[in-house]
C-alpha atoms as an extended CHARMM CRD file, in Angstrom:
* protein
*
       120  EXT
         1         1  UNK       CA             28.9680000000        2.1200000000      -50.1200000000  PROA      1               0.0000000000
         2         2  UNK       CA             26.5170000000       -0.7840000000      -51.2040000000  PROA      2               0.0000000000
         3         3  UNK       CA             23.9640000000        2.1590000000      -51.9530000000  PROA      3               0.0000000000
         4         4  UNK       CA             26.6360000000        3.0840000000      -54.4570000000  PROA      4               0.0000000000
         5         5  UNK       CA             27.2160000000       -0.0870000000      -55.5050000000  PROA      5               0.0000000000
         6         6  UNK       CA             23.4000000000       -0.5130000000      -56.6650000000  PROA      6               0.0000000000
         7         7  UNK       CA             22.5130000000        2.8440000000      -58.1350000000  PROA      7               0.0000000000
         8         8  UNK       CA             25.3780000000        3.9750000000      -59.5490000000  PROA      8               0.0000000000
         9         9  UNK       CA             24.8130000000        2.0660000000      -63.0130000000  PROA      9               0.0000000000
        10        10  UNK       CA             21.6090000000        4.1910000000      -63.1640000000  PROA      10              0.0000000000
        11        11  UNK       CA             23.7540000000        7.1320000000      -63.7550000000  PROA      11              0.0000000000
        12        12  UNK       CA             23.7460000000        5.5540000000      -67.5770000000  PROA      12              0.0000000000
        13        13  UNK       CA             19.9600000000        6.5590000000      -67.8160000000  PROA      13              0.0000000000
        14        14  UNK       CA             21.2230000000       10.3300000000      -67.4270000000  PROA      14              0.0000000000
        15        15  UNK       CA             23.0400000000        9.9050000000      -70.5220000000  PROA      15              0.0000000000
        16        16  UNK       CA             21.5730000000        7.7570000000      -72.4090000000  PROA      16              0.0000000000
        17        17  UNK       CA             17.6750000000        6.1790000000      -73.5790000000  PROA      17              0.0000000000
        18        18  UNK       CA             17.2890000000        2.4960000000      -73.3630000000  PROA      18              0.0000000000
        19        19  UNK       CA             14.6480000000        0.0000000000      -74.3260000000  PROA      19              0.0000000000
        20        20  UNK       CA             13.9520000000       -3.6970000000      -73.3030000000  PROA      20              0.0000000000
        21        21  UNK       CA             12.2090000000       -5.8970000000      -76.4220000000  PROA      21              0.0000000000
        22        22  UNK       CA             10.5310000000       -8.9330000000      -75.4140000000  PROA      22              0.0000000000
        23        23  UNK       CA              8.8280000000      -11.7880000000      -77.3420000000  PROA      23              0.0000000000
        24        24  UNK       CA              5.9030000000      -12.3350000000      -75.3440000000  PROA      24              0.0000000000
        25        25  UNK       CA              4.8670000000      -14.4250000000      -77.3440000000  PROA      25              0.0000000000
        26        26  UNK       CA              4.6190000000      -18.3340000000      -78.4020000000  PROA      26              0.0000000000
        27        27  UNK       CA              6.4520000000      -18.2820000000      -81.3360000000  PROA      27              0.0000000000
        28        28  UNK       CA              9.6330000000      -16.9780000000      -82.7470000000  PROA      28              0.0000000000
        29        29  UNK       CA              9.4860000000      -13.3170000000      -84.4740000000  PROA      29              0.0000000000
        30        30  UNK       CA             12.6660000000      -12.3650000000      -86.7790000000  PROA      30              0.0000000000
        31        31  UNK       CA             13.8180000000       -8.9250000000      -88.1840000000  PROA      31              0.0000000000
        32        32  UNK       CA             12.8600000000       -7.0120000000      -85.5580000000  PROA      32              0.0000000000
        33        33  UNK       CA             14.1970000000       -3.1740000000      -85.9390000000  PROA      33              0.0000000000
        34        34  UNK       CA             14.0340000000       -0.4640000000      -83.8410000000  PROA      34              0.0000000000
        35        35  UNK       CA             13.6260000000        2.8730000000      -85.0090000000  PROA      35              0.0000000000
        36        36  UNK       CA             14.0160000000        6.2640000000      -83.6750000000  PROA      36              0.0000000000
        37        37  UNK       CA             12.2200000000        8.2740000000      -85.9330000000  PROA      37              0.0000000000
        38        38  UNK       CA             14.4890000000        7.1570000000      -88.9700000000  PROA      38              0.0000000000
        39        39  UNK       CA             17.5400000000        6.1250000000      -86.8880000000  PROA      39              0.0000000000
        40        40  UNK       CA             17.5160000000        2.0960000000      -86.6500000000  PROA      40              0.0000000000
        41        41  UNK       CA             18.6320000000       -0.5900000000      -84.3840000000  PROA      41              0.0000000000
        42        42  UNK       CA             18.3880000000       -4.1370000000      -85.4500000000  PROA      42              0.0000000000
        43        43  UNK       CA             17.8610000000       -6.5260000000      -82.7330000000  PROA      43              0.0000000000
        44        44  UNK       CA             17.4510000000       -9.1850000000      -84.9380000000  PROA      44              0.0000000000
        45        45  UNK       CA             15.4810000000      -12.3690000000      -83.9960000000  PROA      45              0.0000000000
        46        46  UNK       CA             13.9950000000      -13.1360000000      -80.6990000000  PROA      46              0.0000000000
        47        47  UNK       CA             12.9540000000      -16.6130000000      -79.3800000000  PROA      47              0.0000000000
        48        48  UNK       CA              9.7450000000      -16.6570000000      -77.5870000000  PROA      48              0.0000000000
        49        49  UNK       CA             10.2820000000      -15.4530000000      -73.8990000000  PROA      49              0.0000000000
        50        50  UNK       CA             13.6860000000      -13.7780000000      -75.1670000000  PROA      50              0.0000000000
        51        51  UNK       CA             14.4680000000      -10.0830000000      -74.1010000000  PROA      51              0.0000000000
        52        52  UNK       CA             17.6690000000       -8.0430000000      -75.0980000000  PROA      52              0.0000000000
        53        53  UNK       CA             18.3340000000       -4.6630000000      -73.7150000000  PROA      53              0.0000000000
        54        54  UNK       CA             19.4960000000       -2.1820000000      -76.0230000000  PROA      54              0.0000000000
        55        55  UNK       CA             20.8450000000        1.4360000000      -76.3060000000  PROA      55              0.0000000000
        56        56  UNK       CA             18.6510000000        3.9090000000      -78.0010000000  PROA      56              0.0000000000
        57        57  UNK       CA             20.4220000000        6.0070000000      -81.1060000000  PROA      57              0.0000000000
        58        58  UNK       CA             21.2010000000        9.8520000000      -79.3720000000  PROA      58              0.0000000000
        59        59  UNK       CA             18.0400000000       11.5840000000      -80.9600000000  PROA      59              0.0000000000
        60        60  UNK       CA             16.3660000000       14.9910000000      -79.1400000000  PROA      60              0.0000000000
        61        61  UNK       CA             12.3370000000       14.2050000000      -79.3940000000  PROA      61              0.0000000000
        62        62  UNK       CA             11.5890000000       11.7440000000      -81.1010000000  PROA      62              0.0000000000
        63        63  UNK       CA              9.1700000000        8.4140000000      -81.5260000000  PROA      63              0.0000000000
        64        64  UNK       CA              9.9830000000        5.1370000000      -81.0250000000  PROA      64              0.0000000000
        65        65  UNK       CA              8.4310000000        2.5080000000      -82.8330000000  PROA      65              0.0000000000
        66        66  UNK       CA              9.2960000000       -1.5580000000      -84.0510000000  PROA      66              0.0000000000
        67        67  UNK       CA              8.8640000000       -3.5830000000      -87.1000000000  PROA      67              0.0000000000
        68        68  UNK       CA              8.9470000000       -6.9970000000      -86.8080000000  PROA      68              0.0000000000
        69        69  UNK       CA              8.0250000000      -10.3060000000      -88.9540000000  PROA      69              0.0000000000
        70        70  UNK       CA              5.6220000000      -12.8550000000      -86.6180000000  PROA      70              0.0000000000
        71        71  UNK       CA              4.9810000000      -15.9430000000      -88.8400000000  PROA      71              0.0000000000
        72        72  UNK       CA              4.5860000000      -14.3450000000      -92.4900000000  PROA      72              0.0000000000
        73        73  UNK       CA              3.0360000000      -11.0130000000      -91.4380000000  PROA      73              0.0000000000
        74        74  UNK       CA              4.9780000000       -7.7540000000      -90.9510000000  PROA      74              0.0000000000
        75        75  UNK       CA              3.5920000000       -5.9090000000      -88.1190000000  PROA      75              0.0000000000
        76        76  UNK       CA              4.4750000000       -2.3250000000      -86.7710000000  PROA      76              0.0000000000
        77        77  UNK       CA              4.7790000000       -1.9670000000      -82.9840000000  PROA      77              0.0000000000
        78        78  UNK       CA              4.6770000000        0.7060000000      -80.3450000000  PROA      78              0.0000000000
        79        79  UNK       CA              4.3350000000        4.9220000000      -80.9630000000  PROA      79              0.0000000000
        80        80  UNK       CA              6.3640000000        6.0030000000      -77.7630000000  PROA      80              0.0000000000
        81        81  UNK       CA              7.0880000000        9.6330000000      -76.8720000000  PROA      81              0.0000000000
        82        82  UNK       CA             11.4920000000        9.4310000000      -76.4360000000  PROA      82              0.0000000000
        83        83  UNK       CA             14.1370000000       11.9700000000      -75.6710000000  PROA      83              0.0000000000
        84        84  UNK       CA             17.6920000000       11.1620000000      -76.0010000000  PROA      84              0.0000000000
        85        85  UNK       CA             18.3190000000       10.1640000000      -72.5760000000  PROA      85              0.0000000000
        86        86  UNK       CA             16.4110000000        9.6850000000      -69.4560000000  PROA      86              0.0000000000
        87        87  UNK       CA             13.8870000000        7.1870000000      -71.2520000000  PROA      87              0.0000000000
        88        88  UNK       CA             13.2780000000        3.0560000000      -70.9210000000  PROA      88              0.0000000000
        89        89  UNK       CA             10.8880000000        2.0640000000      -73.0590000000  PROA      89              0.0000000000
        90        90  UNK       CA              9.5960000000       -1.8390000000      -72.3970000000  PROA      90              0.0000000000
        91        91  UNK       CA              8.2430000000       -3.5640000000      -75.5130000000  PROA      91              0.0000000000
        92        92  UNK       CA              6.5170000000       -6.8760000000      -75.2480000000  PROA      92              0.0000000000
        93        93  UNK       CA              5.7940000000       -8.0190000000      -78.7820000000  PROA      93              0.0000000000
        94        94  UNK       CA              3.1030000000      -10.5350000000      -79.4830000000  PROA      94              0.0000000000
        95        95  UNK       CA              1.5840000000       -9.8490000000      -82.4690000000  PROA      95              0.0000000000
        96        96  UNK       CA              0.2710000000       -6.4930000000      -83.4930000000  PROA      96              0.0000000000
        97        97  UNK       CA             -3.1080000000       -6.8560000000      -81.2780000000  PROA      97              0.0000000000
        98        98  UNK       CA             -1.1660000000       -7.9960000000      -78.6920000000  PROA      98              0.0000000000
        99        99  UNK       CA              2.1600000000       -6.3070000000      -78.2220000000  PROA      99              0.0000000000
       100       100  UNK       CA              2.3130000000       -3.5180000000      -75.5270000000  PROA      100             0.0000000000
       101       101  UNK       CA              4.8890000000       -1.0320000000      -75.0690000000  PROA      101             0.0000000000
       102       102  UNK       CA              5.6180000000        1.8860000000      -72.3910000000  PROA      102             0.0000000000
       103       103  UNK       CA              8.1400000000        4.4280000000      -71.7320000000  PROA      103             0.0000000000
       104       104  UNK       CA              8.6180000000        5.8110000000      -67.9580000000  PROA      104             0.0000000000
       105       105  UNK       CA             11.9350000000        8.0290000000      -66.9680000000  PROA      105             0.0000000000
       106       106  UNK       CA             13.3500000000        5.0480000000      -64.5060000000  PROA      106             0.0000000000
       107       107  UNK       CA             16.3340000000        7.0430000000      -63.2250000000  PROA      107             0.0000000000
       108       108  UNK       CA             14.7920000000        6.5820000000      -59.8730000000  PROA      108             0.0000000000
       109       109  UNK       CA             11.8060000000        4.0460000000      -60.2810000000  PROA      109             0.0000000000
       110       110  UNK       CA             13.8000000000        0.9890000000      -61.6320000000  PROA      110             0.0000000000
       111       111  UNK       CA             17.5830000000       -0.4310000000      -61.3230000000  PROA      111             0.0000000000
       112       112  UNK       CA             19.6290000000       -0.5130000000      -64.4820000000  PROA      112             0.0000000000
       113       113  UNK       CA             21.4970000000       -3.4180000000      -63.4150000000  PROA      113             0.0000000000
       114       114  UNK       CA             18.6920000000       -5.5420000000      -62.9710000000  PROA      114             0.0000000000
       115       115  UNK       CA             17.1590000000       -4.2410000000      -66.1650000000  PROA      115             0.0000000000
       116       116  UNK       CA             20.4460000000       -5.1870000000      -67.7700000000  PROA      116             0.0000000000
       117       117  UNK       CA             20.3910000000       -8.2690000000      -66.2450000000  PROA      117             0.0000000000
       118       118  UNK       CA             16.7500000000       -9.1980000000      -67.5920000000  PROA      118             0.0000000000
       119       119  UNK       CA             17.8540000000       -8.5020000000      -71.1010000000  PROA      119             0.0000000000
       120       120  UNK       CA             20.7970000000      -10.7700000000      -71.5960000000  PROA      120             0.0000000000
């Protein structure tokens, strides 16, 4: 039952892509947008250390990339293969150098609710 209990949020992953956007950086970065090739999701601004989880737009193959403003630079982020579901991309934003990003297919590597837990 507690097996249940623990992996049965991961079912989400079957239906769904996610990603996990952290500043990783020392200073606050604003505007950040997500885009599926040209579907967007505005996360808006991050503190540094902040993550938020979010829901990826329902998209077949696509590419996943962010735009963000760190001090009074623009800076595009991440090139990550995505399908519509299965995919968790993690995004630690720095500044363009700096920021890292990776997509793996967590339905069995990771825990959803601890991933969702991370990102509020």
């Amino acid at each position: 039952m507690v097996f249940l209990l623990i992996f049965a949020p991961n079912l989400v992953w079957i239906f769904n892509s996610t990603a996990t956007i952290h500043n990783a950086g020392g200073s606050e970065i604003t505007s950040v947008v997500v885009f599926v090739d040209e579907k967007e999701v505005k996360v808006g601004n991050l503190e540094p250390g902040e993550k938020k989880l979010i829901f990826l737009p329902k998209s077949g193959d696509s590419t996943f990339r962010v735009v963000f403003s760190y001090g009074n630079k623009y800076l595009n982020a991440c090139n990550e293969y995505v399908e519509g579901e299965m995919y968790h991309v993690e995004a630690k934003l720095d500044s363009q150098i700096n920021s890292k990003c990776s997509a793996t297919l967590p339905l069995t590597s990771q825990l959803f609710v601890l991933e969702f837990l991370r990102g509020l």
